[in-house]
C-alpha positions as CSV (number, residue, x, y, z in Angstrom):
1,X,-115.1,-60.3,3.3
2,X,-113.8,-56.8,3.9
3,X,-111.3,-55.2,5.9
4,X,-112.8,-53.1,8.7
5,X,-110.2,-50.3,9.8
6,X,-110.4,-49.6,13.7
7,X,-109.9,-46.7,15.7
8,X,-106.7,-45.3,17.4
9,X,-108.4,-44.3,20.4
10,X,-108.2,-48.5,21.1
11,X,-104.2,-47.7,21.3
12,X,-102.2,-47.4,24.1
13,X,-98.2,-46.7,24.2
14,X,-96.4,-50.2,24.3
15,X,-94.5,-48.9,27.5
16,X,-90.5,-49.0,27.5
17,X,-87.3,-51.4,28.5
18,X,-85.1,-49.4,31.3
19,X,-81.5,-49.7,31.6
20,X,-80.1,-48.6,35.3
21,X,-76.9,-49.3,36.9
22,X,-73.8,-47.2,38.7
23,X,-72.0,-45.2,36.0
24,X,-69.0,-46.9,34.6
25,X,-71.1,-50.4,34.8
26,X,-71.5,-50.4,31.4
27,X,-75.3,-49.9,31.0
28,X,-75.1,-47.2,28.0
29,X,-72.7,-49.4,25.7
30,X,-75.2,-52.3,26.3
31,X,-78.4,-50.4,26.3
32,X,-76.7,-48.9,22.8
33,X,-76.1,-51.9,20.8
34,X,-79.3,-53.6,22.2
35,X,-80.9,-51.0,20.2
36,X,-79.1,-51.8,17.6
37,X,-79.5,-55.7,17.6
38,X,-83.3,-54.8,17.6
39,X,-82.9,-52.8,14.7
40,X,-81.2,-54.4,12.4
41,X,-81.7,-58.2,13.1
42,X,-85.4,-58.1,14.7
43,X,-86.2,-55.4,12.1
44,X,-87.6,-53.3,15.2
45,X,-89.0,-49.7,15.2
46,X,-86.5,-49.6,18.1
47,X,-84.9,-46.1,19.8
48,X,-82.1,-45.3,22.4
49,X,-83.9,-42.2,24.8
50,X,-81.3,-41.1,27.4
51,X,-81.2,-37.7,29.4
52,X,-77.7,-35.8,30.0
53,X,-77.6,-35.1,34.0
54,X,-81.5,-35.9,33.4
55,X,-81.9,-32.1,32.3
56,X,-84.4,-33.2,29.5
57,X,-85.1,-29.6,28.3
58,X,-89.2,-30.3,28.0
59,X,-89.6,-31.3,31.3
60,X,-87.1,-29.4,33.3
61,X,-86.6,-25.7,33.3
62,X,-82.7,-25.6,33.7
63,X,-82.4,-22.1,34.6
64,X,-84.3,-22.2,38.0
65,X,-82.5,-25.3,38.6
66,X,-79.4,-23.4,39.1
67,X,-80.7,-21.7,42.0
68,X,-81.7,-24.1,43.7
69,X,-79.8,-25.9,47.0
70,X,-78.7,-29.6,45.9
71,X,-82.3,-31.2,48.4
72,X,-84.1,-28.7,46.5
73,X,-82.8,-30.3,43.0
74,X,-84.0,-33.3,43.4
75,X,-87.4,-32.9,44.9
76,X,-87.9,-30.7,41.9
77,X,-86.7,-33.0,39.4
78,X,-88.4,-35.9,40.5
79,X,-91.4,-33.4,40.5
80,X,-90.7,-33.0,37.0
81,X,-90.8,-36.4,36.0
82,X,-93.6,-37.4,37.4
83,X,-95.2,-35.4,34.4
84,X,-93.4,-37.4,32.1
85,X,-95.2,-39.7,29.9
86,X,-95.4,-42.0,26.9
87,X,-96.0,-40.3,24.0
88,X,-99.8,-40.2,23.1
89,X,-100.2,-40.1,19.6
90,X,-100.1,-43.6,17.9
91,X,-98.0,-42.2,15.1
92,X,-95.2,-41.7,17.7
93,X,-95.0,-45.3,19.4
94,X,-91.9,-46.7,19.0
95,X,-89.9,-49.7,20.9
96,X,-88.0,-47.1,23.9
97,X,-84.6,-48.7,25.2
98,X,-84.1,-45.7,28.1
99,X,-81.2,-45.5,29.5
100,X,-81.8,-44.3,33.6
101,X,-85.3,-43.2,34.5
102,X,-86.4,-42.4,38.1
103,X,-83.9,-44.7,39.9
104,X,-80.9,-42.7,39.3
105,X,-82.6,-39.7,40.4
106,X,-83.0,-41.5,43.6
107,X,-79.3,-42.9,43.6
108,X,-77.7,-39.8,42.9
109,X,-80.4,-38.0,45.1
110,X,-78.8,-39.4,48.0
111,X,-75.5,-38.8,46.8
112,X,-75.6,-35.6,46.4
113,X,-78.1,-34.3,49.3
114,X,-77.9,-37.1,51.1
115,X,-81.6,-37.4,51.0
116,X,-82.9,-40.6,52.6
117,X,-84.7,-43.0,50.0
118,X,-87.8,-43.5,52.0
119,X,-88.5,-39.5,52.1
120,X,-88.1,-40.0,48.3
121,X,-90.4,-42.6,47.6
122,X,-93.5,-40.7,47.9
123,X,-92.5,-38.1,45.4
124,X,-92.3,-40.6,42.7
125,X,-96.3,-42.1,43.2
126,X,-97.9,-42.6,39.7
127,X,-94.8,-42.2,37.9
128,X,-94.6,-43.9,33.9
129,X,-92.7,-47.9,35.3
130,X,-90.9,-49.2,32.3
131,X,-92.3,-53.1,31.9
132,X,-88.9,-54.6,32.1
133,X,-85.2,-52.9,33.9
134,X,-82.0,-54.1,32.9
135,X,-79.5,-53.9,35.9
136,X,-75.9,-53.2,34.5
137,X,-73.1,-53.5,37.5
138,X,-69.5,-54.4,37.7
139,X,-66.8,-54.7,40.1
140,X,-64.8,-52.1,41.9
141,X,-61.5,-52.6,39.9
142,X,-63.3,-53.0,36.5
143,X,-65.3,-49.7,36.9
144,X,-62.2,-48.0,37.9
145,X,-60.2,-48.9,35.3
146,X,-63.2,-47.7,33.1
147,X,-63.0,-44.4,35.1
148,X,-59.4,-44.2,33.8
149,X,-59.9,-44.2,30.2
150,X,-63.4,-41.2,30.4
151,X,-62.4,-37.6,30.7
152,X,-65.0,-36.8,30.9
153,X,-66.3,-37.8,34.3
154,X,-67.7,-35.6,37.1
155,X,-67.2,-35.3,40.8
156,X,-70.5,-37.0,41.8
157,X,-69.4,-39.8,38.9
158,X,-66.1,-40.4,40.5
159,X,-67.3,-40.3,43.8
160,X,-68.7,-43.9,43.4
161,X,-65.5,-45.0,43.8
162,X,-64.0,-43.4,46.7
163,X,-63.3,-46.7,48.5
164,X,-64.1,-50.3,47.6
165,X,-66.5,-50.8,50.4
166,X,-68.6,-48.0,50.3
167,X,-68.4,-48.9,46.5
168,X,-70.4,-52.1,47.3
169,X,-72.3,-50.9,49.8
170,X,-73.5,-47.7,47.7
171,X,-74.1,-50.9,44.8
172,X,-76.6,-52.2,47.4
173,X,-78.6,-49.4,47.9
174,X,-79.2,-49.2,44.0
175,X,-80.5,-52.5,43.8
176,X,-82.9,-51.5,47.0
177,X,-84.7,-48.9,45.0
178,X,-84.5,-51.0,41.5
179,X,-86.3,-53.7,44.1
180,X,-88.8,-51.0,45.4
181,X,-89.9,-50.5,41.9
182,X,-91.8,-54.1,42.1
183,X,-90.8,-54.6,38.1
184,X,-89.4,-57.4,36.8
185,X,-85.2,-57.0,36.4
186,X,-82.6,-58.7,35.1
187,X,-79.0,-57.8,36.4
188,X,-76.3,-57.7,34.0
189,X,-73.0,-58.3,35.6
190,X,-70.1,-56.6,33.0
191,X,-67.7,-57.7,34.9
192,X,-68.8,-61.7,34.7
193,X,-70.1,-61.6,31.2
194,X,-68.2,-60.4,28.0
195,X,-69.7,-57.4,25.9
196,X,-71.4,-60.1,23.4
197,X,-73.1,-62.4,26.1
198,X,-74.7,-59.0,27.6
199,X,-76.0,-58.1,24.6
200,X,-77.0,-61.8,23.9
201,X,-78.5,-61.7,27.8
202,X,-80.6,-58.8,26.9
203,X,-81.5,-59.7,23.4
204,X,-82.9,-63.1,24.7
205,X,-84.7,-61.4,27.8
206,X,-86.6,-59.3,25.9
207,X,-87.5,-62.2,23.1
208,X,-88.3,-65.0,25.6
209,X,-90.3,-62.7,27.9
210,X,-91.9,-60.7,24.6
211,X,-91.5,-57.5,25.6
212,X,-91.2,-56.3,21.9
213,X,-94.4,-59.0,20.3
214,X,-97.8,-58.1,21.2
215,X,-100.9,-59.8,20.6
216,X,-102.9,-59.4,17.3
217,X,-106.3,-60.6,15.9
218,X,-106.0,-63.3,13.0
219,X,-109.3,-61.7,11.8
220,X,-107.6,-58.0,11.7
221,X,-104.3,-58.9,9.7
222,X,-104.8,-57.9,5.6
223,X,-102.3,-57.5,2.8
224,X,-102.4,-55.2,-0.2
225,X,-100.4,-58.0,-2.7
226,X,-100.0,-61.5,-3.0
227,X,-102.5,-63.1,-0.9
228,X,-102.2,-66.4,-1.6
229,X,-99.9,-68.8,0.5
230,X,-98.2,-72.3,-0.3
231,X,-100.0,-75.3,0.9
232,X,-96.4,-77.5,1.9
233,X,-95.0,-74.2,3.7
234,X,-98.5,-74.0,5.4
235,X,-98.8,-77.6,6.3
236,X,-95.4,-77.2,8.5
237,X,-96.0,-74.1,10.0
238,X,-99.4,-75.9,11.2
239,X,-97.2,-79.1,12.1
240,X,-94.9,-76.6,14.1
241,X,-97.4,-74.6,16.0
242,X,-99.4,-78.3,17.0
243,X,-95.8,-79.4,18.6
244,X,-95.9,-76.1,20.8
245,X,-92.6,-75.2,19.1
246,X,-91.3,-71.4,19.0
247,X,-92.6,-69.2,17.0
248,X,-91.6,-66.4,15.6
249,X,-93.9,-63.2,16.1
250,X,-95.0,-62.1,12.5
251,X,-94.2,-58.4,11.5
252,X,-96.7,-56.1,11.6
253,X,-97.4,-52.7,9.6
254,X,-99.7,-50.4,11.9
255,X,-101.1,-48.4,9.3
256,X,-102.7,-44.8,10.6
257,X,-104.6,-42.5,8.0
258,X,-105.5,-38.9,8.5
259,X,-109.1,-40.0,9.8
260,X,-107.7,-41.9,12.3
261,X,-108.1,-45.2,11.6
262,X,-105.8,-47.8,11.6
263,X,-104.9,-51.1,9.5
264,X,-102.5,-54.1,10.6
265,X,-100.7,-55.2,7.2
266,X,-98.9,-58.5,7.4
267,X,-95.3,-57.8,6.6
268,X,-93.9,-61.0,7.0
269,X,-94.9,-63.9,8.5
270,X,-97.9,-65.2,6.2
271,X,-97.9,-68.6,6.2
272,X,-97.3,-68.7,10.5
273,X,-100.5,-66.2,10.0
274,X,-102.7,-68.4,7.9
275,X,-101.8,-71.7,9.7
276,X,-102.7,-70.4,12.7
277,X,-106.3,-69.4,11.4
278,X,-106.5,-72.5,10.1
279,X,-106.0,-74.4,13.7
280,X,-108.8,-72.2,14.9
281,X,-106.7,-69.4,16.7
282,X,-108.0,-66.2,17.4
283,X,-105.0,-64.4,17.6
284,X,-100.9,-64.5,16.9
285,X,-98.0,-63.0,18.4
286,X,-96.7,-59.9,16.2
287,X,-93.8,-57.3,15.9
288,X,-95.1,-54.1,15.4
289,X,-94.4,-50.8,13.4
290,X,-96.7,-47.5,13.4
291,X,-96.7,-45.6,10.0
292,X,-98.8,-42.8,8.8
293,X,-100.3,-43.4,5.4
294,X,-103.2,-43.4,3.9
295,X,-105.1,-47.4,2.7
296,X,-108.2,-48.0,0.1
297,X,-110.2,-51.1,2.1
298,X,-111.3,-52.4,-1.5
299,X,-107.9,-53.1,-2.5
300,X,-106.8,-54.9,1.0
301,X,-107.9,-58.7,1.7
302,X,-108.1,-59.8,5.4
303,X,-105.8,-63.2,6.1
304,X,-108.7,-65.4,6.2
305,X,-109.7,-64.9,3.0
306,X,-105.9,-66.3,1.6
307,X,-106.0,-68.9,-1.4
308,X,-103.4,-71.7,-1.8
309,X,-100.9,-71.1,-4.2
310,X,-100.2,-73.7,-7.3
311,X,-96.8,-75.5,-5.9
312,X,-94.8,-76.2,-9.0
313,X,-93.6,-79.8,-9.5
314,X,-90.1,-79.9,-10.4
């Protein structure tokens, strides 16, 4: 039984997770160590993308924007972005946690030219829609008091909080266009929730919904060591997946060579793997990282050709 490598061209760009949310409403802090939960407890190929006053320097030509009345900035920017896409090439996926995306162009659109939302809409047809959005808010007196301690805020940043009222009101209309989007959102209220039980909120969103675990072929997973399991270990993982109980997603290596083929290397998660070939299931939920490198297919053995391990008796 040998490992058959398959083509990237079967690969598409897992999509990202979008923070959005009034500034001072916490969503970078959050969106930040999110990222870093995923990284270091999930062991997640996760990044942290954001765009300073959305000038991102490869899709917006910042000179011309200069000269340009404040209508005609954000019709051209939203221009822009529509042209922004996922990165193509396999080798580049990675888990994106963006934080702000088309909706604050809108936001701050009507802030600053007073452009009405529906005349905006249009502009943003076809536009890359992150799978999940995050919606960070918190009250008027909390995101003054976090106005307070930046100096570094500008005029349109502080104008958010000109009066309580139009505070709330201007909180509305963000959650109109987040609404418009027709994605699936959670709202994170800052104010409500401690720093730990937003992060927790998010962490548990992303898990329970799988945003982060995709769907892998039994037949496809291979090792290139040890592939051999323990019967006992085995037995309960079989016992656990029979009582519907949650498992975890394996981890996955996405191996690309210069040929461009790819292999999925079990990481972790071998006996889950083999149990669940051995109830007959086609395929198992996995956490994925891409890797260039290069893979002999005589020296890899595919999961269903795993051998029990001797147990030792103590």
């Amino acid at each position: 039984m040998n490992v058959k490598p398959k083509n990237i061209s079967e690969l598409s760009h897992p999509g990202f997770v979008l923070f959005e949310g009034m500034d001072f409403g916490g969503k970078s802090y959050v969106a930040n160590k999110v990222v870093n939960v995923l990284r270091e407890k999930y062991l997640l190929d996760a990044t942290y993308n954001t765009n300073h006053g959305f000038l991102n320097p490869g899709l917006i030509d910042v000179e011309k924007i200069e000269r340009m009345s404040s209508a005609e900035k954000v019709t051209y920017v939203l221009s822009c972005y529509r042209q922004d896409r996922l990165p193509a090439n396999p080798a580049d996926f990675k888990e994106i946690v963006q934080d702000r995306h088309i909706p604050s162009i809108l936001f701050y659109g009507f802030m600053r030219a007073s452009m009405p939302i529906e005349r905006t809409f249009p502009l943003i047809k076809d536009v890359e829609k992150p799978k999940h959005i995050f919606l960070c808010s918190a009250s008027y007196a909390d995101s003054v008091n976090r106005a307070r301690k930046r100096t570094d805020s500008t005029i349109l940043e502080k104008r958010i909080l000109d009066e309580p009222q139009e505070f709330r009101s201007r909180q509305h209309m963000y959650e109109d266009i987040i609404a418009r989007f027709d994605v699936p959102t959670t709202t994170i209220d800052t104010s409500k929730l401690n720093k730990e039980e937003c992060i927790n909120l998010c962490i548990s969103t992303i898990m329970k919904n799988h945003l982060m675990d995709y769907d892998v072929s039994i037949s496809e997973l291979c090792v290139d060591s040890f592939a051999d399991v323990f019967p006992s270990t085995t037995e309960r993982r079989k016992e656990d997946i029979m009582k519907n109980a949650d498992i975890k997603p394996v981890a996955v290596r996405r191996r690309i060579n210069c040929e461009d083929s790819y292999i999925n290397l079990l990481e972790d998660g071998r006996h889950r793997a083999f149990a669940s070939h051995l109830l007959g299931k086609s395929s198992i939920r996995a956490h994925i990282k891409y890797e260039c490198g290069e893979f002999n297919v005589n020296k890899l053995v595919p999961l269903p050709a795993f051998t029990f391990r001797e147990e030792k008796n103590e």
